[in-house]
C-alpha positions in Angstrom: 45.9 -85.4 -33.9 49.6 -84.3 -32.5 52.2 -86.2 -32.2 52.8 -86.4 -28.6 49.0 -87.9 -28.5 49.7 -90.0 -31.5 52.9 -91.5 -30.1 50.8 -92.2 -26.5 48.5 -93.9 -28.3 50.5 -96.2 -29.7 52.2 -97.2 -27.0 49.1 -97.3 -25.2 47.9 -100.0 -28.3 50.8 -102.2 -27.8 50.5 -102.6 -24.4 47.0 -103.4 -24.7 47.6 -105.9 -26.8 50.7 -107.7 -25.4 48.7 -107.6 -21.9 45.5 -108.9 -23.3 47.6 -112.2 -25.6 49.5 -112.6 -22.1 46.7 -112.6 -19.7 44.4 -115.0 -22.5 47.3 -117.5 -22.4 47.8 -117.5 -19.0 44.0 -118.6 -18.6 44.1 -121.3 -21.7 47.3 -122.8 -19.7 44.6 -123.2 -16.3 42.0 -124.3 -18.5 39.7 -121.0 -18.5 39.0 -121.5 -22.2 35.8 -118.7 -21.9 37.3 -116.3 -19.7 41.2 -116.6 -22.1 38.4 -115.9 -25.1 37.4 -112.6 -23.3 40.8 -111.3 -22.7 42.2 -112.1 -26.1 39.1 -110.5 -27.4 39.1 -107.3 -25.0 43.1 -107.4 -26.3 42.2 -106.7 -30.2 39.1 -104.7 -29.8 41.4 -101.4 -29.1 43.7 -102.0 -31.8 40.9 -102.6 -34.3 39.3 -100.0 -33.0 42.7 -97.3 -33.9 42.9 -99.0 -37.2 39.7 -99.1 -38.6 39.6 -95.0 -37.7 43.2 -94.9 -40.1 41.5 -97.0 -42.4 38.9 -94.5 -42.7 41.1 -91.5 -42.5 43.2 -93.6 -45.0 40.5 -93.7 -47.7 39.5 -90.1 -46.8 42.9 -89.1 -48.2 42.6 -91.2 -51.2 45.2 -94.1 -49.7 44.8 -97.8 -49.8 47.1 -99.5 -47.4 48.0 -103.1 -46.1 46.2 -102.0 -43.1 43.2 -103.3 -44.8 44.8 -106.7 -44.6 45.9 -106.8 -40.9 41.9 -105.3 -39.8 40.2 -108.1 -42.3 42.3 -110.9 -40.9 41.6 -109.4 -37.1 38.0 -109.4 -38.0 37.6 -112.4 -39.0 39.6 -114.4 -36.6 37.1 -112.6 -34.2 33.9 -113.5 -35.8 34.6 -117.6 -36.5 36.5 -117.7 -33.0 39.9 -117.5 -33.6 40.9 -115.2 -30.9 44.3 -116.5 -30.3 44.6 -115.7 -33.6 43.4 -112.3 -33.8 45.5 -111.4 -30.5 48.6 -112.3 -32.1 47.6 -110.2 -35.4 46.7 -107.3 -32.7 50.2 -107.4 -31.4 51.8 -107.7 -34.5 50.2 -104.4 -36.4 50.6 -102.8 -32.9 54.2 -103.3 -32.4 54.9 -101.8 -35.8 52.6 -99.1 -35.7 54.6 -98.5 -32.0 58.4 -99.0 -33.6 57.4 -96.3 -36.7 56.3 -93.5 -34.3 59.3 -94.3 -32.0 61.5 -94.4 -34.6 60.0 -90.6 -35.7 59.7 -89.2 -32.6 63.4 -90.0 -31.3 64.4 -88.3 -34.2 62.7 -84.6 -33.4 63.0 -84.8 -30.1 66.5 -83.0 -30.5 64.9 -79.8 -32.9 64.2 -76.5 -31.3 61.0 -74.4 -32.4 60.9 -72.6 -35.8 61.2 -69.2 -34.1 63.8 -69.8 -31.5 66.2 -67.4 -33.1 63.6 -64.9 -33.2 64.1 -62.7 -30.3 60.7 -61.9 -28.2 61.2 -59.5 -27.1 63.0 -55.6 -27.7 64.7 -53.0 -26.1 63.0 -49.6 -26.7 63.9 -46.0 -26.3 61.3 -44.3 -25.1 61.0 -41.1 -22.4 64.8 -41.2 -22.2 64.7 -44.7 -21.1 64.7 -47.8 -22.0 62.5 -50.4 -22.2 62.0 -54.4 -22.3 58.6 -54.8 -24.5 57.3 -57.8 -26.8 57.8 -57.7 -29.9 53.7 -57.6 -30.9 54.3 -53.9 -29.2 56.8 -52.6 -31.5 55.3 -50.0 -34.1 56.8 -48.3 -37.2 58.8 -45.1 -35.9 59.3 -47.0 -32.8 63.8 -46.4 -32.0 65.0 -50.0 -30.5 68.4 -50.4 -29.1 70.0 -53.9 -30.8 72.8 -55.0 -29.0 76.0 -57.0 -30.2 75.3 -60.2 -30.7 71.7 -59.5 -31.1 69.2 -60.3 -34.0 67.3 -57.4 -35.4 63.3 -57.8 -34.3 62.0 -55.9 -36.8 62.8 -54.2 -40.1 64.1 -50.8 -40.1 66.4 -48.2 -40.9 69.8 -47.4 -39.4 69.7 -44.5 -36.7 73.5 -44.6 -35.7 76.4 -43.5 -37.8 77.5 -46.8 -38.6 76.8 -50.5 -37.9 78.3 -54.2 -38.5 75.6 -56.5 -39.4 76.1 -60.5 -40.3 73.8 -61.2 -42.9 74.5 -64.9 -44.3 71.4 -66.2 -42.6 69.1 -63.9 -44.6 71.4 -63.5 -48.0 74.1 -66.0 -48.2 76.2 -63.0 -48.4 79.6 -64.6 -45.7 81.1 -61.9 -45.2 79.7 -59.0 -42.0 77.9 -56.0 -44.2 79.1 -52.2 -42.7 75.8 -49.9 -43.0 76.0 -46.3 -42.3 73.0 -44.3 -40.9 69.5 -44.7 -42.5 70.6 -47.4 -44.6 67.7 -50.4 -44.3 68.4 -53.3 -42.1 66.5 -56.5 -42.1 64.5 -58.5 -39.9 66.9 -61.3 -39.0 70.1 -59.9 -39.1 73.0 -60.1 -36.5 74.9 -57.1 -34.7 78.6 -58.7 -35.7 79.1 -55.0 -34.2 78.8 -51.9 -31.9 75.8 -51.3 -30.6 73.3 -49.4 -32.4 69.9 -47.4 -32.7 67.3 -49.2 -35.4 64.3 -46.9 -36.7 61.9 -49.7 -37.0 59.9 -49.0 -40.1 57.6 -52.0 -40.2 56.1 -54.4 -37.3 57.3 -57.9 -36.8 54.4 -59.6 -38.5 55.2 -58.2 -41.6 58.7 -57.7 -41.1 61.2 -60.1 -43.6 61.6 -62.8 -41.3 58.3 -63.2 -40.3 57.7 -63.5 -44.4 60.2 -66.2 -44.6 58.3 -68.2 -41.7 55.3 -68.1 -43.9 57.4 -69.4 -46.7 58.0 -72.5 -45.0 54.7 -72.8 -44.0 54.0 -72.6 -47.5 56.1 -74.9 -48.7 55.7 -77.6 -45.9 52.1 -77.7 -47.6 52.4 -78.0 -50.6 55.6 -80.3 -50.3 54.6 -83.9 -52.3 53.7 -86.7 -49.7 56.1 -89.4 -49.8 55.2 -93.0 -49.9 56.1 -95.5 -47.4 57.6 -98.6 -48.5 55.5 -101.0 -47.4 52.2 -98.7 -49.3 54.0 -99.5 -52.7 53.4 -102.9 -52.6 50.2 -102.9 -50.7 47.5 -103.2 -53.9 49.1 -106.4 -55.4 49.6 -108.1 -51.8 45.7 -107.4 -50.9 44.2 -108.5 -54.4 46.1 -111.8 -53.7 45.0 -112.1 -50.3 41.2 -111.5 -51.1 41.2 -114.0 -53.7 42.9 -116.7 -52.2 40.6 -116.2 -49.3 37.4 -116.1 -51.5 38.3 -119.1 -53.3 39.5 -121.1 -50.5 36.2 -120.5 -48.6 33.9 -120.9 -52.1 35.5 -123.5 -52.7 35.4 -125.6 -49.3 32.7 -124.2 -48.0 35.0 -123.6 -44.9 35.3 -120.3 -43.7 38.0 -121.2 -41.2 40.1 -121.6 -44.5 39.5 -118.0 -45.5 40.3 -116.9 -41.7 43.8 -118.6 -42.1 44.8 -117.2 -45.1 43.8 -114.0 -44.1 46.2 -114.5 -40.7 48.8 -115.6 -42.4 48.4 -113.2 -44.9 49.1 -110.8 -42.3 51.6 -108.2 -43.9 53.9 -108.5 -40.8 57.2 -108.5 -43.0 55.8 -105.3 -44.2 54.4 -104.1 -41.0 57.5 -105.2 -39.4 60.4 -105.7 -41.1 60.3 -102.1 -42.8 60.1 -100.2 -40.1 62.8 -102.6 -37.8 65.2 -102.1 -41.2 64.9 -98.2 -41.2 65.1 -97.5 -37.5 68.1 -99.2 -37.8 69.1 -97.1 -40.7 67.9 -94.5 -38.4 70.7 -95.4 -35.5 73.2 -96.0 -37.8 73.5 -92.8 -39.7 73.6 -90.9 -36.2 76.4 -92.8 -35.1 77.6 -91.0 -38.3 76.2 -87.4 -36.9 73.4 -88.1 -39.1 70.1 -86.7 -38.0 67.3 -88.0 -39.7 63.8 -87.3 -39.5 62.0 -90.7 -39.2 61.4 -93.4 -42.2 59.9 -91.6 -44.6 62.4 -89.0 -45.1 65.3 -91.5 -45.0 63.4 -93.7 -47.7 63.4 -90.6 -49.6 67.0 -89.9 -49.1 67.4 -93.1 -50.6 65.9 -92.2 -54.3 67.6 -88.4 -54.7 68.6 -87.6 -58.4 69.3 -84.0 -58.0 71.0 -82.2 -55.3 70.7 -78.3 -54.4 73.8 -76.8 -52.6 73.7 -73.8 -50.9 77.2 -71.6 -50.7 77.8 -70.3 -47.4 78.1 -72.4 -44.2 77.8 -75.4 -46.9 79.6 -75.3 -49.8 82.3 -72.6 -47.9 82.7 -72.6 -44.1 80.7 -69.9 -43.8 84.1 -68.1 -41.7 86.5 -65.9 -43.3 90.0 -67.5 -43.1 93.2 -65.6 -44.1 94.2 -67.0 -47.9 97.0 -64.9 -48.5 99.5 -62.5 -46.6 101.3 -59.6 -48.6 104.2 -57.5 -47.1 105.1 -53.8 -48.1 107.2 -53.0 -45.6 110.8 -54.7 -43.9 108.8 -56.8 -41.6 108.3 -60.6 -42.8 104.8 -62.2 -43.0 104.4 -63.3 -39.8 105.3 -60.6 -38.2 102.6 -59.0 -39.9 100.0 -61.5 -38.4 101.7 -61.3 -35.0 101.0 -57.3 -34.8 97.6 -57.4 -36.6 96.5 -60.7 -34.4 98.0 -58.8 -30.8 95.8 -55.6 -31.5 92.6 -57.7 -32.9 92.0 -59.5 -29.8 90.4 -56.4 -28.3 87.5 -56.5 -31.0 85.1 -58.7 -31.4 84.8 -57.9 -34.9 84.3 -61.4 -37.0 87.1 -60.5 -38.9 89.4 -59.7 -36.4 88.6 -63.0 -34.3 89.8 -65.0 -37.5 92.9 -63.1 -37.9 93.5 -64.0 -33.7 92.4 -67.3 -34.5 95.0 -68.0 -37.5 98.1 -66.5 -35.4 96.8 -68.5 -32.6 96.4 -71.5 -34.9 100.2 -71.2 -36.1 101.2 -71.3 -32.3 102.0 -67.4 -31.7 101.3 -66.2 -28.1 99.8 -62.7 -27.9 100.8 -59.7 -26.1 98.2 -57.4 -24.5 97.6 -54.5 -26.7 98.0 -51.6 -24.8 96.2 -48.0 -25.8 93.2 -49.7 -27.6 91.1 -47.2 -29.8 88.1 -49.3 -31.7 86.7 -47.3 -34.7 83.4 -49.4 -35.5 83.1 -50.3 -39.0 86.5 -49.1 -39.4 89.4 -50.7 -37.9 91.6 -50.6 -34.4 94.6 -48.5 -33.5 96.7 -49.3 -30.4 100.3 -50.5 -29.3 101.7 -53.8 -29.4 105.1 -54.2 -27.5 105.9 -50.5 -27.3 105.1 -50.6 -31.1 102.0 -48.1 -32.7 99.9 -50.5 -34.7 96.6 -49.9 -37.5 94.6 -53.0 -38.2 91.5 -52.3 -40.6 90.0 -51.2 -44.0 92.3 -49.8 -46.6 91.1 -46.1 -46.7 91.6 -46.0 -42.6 94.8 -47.5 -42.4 95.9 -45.8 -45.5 95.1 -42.4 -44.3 97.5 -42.7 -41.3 100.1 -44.7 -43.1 103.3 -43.5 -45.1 102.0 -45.3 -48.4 98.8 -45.7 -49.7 96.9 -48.8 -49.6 96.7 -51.0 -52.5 93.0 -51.7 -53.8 93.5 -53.9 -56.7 92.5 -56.8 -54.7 88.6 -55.0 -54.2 88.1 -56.3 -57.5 88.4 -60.1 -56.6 84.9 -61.6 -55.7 84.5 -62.5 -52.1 87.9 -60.8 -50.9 87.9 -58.9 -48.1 91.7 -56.8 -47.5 92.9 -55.7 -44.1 95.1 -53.6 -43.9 98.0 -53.2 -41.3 100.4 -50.3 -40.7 103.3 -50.9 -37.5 105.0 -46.9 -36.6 102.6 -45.3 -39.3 104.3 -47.2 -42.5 102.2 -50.0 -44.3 103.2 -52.9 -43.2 101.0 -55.5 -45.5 97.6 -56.6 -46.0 95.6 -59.9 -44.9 93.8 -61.4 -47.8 90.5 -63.0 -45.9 88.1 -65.3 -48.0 85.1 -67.7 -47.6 86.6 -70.8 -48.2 85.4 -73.4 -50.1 85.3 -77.1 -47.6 88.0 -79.2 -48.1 87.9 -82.2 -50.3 84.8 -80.6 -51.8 85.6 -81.9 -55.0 85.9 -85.7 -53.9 82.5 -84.9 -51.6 80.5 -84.6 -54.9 82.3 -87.2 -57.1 81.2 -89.8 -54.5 77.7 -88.0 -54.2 77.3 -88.8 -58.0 78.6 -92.5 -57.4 75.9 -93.0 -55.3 73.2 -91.9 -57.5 72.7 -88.4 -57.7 72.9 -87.3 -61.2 72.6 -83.3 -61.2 74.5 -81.1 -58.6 73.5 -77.8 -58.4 74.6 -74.2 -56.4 71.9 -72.2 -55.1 73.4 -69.0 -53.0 71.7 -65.4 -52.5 75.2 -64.1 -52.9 76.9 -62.4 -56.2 77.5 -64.2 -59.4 81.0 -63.3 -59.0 81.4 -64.7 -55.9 79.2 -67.9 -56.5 81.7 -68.8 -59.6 84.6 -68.2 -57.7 84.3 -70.3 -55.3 82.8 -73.0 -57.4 85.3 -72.7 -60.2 86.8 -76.4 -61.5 83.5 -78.7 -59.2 81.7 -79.7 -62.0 78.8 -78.5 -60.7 75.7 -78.6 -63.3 74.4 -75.3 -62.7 75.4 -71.9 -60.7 71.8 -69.8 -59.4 73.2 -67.0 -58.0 71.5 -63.9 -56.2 68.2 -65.9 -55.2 65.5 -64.8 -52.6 64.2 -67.5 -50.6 61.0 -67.7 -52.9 63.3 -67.9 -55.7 65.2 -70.9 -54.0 61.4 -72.8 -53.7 61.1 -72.3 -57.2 64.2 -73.5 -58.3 63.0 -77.1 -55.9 60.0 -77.0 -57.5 61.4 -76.7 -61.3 64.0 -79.2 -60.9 61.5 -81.7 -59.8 60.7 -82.5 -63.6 64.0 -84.3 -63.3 63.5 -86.6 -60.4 63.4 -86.2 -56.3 65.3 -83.4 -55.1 67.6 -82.5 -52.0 68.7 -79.3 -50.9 71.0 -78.4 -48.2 71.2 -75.3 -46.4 72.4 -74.4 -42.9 70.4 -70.2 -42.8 67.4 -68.6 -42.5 66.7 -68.1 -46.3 67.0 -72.0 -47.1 64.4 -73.0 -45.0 61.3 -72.2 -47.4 63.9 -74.4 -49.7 64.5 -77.0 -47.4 60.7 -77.7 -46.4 59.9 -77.7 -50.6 62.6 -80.2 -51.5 62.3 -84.2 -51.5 64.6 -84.1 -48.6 65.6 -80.6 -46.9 69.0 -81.1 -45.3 70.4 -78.6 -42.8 74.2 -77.8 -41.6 72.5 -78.1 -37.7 75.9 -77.2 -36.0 76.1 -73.5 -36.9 73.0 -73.2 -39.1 69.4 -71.2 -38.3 67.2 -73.0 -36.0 64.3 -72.4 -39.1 66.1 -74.3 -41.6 66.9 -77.5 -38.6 63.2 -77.4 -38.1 62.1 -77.1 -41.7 64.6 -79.6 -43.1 63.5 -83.5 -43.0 68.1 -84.1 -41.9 70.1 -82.5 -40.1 74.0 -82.9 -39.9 74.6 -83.0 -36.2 78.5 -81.9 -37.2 79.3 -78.9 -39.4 81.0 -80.8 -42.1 79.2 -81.4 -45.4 80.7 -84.9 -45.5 78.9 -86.2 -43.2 76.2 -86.3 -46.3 77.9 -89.1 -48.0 77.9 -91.7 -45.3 74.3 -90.4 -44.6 73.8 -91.5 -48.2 75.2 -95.0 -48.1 73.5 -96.0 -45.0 69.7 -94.4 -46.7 70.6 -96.9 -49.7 72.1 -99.6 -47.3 69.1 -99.4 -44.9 66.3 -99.3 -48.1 67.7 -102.3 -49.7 67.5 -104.6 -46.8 64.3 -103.3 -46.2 63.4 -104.5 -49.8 64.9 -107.8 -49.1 63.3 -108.5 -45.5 59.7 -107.6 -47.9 60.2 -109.8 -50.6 61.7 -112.7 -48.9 58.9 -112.6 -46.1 56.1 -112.5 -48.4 57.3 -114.8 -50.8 57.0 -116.9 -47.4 53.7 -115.7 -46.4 52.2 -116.3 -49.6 53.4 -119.7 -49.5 51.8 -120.0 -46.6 48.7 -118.6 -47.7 48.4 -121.2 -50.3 49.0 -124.6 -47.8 46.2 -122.8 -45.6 44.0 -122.6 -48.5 44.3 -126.2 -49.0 43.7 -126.8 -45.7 47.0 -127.5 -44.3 47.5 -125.2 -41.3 44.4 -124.0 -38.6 44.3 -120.1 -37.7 46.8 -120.3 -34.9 49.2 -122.5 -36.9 48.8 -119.7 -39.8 49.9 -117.3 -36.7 52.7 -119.5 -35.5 53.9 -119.4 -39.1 53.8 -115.9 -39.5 55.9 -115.4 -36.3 59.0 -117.6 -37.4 58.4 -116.1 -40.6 58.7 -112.1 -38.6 61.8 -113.3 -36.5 63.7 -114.1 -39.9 63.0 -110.8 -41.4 63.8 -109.0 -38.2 66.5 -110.6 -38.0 67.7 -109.7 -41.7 66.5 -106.2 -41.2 68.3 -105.9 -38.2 71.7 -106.0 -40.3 71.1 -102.6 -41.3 72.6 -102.1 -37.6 75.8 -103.0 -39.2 76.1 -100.7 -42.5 80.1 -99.6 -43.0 79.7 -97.1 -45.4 82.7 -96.6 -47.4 82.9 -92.8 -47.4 84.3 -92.5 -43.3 84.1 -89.3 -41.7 87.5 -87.1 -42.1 90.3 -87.5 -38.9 89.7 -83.4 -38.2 86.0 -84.7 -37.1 87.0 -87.8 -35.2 85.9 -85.7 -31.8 82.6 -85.1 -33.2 81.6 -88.6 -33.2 80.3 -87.9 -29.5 77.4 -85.9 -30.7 
């Protein structure tokens, strides 16, 4: 059953049911006592009806629910007469059925399809031309055209001289890759360049993206069910129930005793105060740009012990940012910027668009460069106010300069050097790096206040790199170079040590995310495969959003726990004055009600969770998502 025709369904159920105790009362308030009998009845019929089918689908699975409780108590009001009764059980288990799937469908309503950043469609060479055709069309030898900005279709081999290619979705690797011709280029990469040619060398059903979406199929599978709240306690609460039933009608002789008990047994602080508790939870943590999947998931969140980080677009920012400015020439360092920034805002290289944005950022206003030559893959060459200017790699700038470049800093991990030269002398290099999210370090010390005990990196990029950036967190463990099969496995192995989250924001976490306890994706930026496959999404591209996230799990859990044990520490008080004979059916159902408003109304305070970690002043604009 989907969940579009689940979701109907139950609203379909609720309605029944609040129609059917309406229209009953209604007639018992003119005195139609037969024909208010017949309504109430034709009210519970559907809903026992749905249940009884769970039930059965229930035990199928090998799952033993309250739901046995609610169907025995509608039942049996039924068959002795009770119908008033048995309408107001009907509505009960209806309405919280209803608030669950609302609760879970509000919260996907905002994911886009696993594939959507799969392109459908290619641009072929073929007779000289060039043509649109579907991707199922593309065969191995086939020469496709991939555009900037575009995501490679297929697998394949470079046919132009050189290309640009942004591969942190796939690898983890931040910074844009420079191919030259027949080198291999992967199913899921982005044209950060030119244009270029792509030999494709494999189809798209077996090319490495379409393997990753199999991945995630995979692990969605084989990903351990998580228990809803209210299911924990369900085998003590109906073993009660039964045997005060049993023995109040063995006892009496009454059966109207055992009907009682069984209304009022009616897990509706389960059925009811759970789900009110956690939808709240729900609202609250997107009012933090929190984005979580329904209850179970956030119930989850609630009980992590380990925590897998991924390293770009997570732990870093996924953008290089300049770290460092050196000078070699007469020219001071931001005069350096100004000249390299002018000339880069005619390429739409990554690169050069964060050296634009950092003079930007420190308020320079930009010439027009004048004279623009682009060398793809190598650098630019133009004038700036009358002046000749190089901005690019060392070797091109360095073969048109007075002095040779400088390549010491090719040896530090995850550094990338350009290179500028003003009237064909050096004039200094920009030092570019992934860099790691601020207040970082205070993001994880808080993490491990609020119960996660082991905090682990998980990146596809180099070792070098990893411990680089991750140098002086504390972080437990550093798994660097991992596939996306290797990142399942490294889920699956530190289960031994409790439930585990991983967050991710590319297209190799997503096998990751759907295997973990609780997948957590960077939504802002990230790969629509690891939104769909993860069970939270951070609505805002800011890792610290996870904290508050946290809190408001934990918050929203415990008040859950509360509104259960006070209400059926209630309801089985009730159960035993109705065994004694102290309250009718419908009393037992009255009871129950005022017994559901007060847990409501204590589970509704998870509306109000503060958590103490707020979300930094640089993200104050994204509280509008």
């Amino acid at each position: 059953m989907t969940a579009p025709f689940q979701d109907r369904v139950n609203t379909a159920l609720v309605a029944i049911a609040l129609a059917g105790l309406l229209a009953g009362l209604a007639l018992s308030l003119a005195g139609l006592a037969q024909p208010a009998t017949v309504v109430w009845t034709a009210g519970v019929l559907p809903v026992l009806a749905a249940l009884l089918l769970e039930i059965a689908r229930s035990l199928r699975a090998g799952e033993v629910g309250l739901d046995i409780v609610a169907a025995l108590s509608m039942t049996a009001a039924l068959a002795f007469g009770e119908t008033l009764a048995a309408a107001v059980v009907a509505l009960m288990y209806s309405g919280g059925t209803f608030l669950e799937s609302f609760a879970e469908g509000r919260a996907r309503r905002e994911m886009s399809a696993l594939l959507a950043r799969v392109p459908r469609t290619a641009t072929r060479h073929r007779n000289g031309a060039l043509d649109e055709v579907p991707l199922e069309d593309i065969e191995p030898g086939d020469v496709l055209l991939i555009r900037q900005g575009d995501v490679a279709p297929v697998d394949g081999t470079l046919a132009s001289d050189r290309a640009v290619l942004d591969l942190s979705a796939l690898t983890g690797e931040s910074m844009p890759a420079r191919l030259e011709r027949d080198a291999e280029v992967m199913s899921g990469a982005t044209n950060a360049g030119e244009a270029f040619d792509l030999c494709a060398t494999r189809r798209a059903a077996d090319s490495t993206y379409a393997g990753i979406v199999r991945l995630v199929e995979a692990a969605q599978k084989s990903k351990a069910p998580m228990a809803r709240l209210a299911d924990r306690y369900s085998l003590a609460f109906l073993a009660i129930t039964v045997v005060l039933a049993t023995a109040a009608w063995w006892i009496t002789g009454d059966p109207i005793r055992a009907v009682a008990v069984l209304v009022v047994a009616t897990p509706c602080p389960l059925i009811l105060a759970v789900p009110v508790a956690l939808v709240a939870g729900l609202s609250r943590a997107a009012h933090f740009g929190v984005l979580i999947k329904g209850a179970k998931p956030l119930e989850a969140l609630a009980r992590i012990n380990t925590l897998i980080l991924d390293k770009t677009g997570t732990l870093t920012d996924g953008r290089p940012q300049i770290v460092a400015i050196e000078v070699h020439g007469k020219l001071a360092d931001r005069e350096v910027l100004y000249f390299a920034a002018a000339l880069d805002q005619a390429s739409k290289h990554p690169i050069a668009q964060a050296i634009v944005a950092e003079a930007r950022a420190r308020g320079m206003v930009l010439p027009v460069p004048e004279q623009i030559v682009e060398t793809p893959g190598e650098g630019v060459a133009g004038t700036v106010d009358g002046r000749r200017v190089l901005v690019g790699g060392i070797g091109f700038v360095a073969r048109q300069a007075e002095r040779p470049g400088w390549d010491h800093h090719l040896r530090e991990p995850g550094l990338v050097v350009v290179a500028v030269s003003v009237d064909g002398a050096l004039a200094g290099h920009l030092l570019l790096a992934d860099a790691l999210r601020s207040g970082t370090a205070g993001l994880l010390a808080g993490l491990r206040e609020n119960g996660i005990e082991r905090i682990l990196l998980a990146t596809g990029d180099r070792r070098a790199v990893a411990e680089a950036v991750t140098q002086g967190l504390g972080l437990d463990a550093v798994r660097s170079e991992l596939s996306p099969d290797q990142k399942v496995l490294l889920v699956l192995s530190e289960r031994k040590n409790g439930p585990v989250m991983m967050v991710g924001d590319g297209v190799n976490d997503a096998p990751a995310l759907a295997a973990a306890d609780v997948g957590v994706a960077m939504g802002a930026r990230g790969a629509a495969a690891s939104a769909e496959a993860a069970d939270v999404v951070l609505l805002v591209d800011h890792l610290d959003r996870l904290l508050p996230g946290l809190e408001v799990a934990n918050g929203a859990r415990r008040i859950a726990v509360e509104s259960v044990v006070v209400g059926i520490g209630l309801s089985i008080a009730g159960m035993v004055a109705a065994a004694f004979g102290y309250l009718t059916p419908v009393q037992g159902a009255l009871l129950q009600e005022a017994i559901d408003v007060a847990v409501i109304l204590n589970a509704l305070r998870a509306l109000r969770i503060t958590p103490r970690a707020q979300p930094s002043a640089s993200d104050a604009k994204g509280q509008s998502l």
